[in-house]
N, C-alpha and C positions, 0 to 999 in steps of 0.2 A: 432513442433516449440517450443524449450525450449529458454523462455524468462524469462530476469531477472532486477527486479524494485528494485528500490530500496524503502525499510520502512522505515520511520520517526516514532521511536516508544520514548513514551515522556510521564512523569505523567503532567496531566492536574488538578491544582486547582479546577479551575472552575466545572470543572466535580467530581472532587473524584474516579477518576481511571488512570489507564493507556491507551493511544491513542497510536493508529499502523496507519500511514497513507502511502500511494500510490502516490505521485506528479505527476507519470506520467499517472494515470488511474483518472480520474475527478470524482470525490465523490467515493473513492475507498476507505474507513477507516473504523474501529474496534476498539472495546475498550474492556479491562476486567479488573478483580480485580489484576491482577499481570500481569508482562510482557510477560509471556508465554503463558497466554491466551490472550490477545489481538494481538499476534503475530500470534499464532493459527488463531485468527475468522480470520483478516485479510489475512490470506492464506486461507482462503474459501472463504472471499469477492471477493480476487483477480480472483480462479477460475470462479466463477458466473458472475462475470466482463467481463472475457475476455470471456467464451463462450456464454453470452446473445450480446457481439459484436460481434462477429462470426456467430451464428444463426440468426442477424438482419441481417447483410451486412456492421457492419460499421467498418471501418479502427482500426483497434489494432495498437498503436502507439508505435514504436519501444523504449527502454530506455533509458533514456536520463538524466535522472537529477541525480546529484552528488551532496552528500554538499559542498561547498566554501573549507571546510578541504580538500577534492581532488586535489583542484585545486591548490593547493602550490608547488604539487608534480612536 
C-alpha cells in the first residue's frame, strides 16, 4: 500500500525549530533544527504511525487533506 499524506512543515516561534506535521495521521509530527531534518523524523514518525496501526487493527485513514491553496484549482 503506497500512501501519501500530505506535511505541514513550518518554523515555529514558540518552539525555536522547524515542525513537520501529518493532518491526516492524529499526533503524527516532528521537528528539527532545519527543514530537512524535521521532514526526515516526520517520515519515520509517519512509518511507525502507520505500522503500530496496522499491528493494532486500527483503520489507516486514507489521504485526504489539501491546503485551501488546492482548492482554487
Amino acid at each position: 500500500m503506497n500512501l501519501r499524506y500530505h506535511i505541514n512543515l513550518f518554523w515555529s516561534d514558540a518552539d525555536g525549530c522547524w515542525v513537520a506535521d501529518v493532518p491526516d495521521l492524529k499526533s503524527c509530527s516532528a521537528f528539527g533544527n532545519t527543514p530537512a531534518e524535521a521532514l526526515a523524523e516526520v517520515q519515520e514518525a509517519m512509518a511507525a504511525w502507520l505500522e503500530t496501526a496496522r499491528e493494532s487493527g486500527y483503520s489507516v485513514p486514507d489521504p485526504r487533506y489539501r491546503p485551501a491553496i488546492y482548492a482554487a484549482e
